[in-house]
N, C-alpha and C positions, 0 to 999 in steps of 0.2 A: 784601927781606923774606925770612925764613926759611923754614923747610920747611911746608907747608901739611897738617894731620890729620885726618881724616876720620871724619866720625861712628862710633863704637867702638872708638877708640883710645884706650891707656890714657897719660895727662899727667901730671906733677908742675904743679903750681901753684908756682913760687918765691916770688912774691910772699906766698904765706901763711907760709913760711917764720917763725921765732918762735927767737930768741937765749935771751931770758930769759920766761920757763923755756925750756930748748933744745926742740923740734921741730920735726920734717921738714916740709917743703911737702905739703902735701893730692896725694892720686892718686887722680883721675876721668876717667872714661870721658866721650868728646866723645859729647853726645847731641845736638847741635847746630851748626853755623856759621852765624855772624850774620855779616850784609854792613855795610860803610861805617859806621865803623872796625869793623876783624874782630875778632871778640870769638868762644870756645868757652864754649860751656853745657854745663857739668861735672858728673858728678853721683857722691857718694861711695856707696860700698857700703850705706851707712843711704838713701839717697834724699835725702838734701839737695842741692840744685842751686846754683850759681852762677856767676857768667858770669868768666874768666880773658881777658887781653891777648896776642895771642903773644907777644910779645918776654918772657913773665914765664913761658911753658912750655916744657916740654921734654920728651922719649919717655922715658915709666917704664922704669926695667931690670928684665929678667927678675923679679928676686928681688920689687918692687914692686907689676909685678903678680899676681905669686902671691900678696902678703899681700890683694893686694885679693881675687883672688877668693878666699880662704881667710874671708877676713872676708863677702864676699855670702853663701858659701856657709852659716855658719856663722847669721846672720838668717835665710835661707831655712828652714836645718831649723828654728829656733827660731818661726819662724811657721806653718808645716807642724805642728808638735808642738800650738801653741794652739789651731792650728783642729784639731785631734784632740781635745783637753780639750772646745775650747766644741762642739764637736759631743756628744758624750759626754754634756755635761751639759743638755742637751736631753732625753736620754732620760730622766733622775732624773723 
């Protein structure tokens, strides 16, 4: 079996992979390792979770994960900004 990844490591999913229309395989952070068959509980920058096979992962590159975190980064402010509005409008 292949190389073993540890919760917070960032994975390409290949098997999500998509020809037509062309895109990339999904890149999620291991929030999990499941035992007997191993399975990674993945989860994308929005917070959707699902579970990937080893043999269908592999270590994001550099540039991979910087979109990732560019993209958490980028919900984070955008939820930080609402809860500013919905606090705000409490006061009206």
């Amino acid at each position: 079996m292949g190389r073993t990844y540890q919760r917070g490591d960032y994975l390409v999913d290949e098997a999500t992979r998509q020809l037509v229309p062309p895109e990339p395989g999904w890149v999620g952070r291991v929030q999990q390792v499941l035992g007997g068959p191993p399975r990674y509980v993945l989860v994308t920058p929005t917070g959707y979770e699902w579970r990937a096979r080893p043999e269908h992962v592999r270590a994001a590159t550099a540039a991979e994960r910087a979109d990732y975190d560019a993209a958490l980064e980028r919900r984070r402010r955008g939820l930080r900004e609402l809860g500013r509005r919905l606090a705000g409008s409490r006061r009206a």
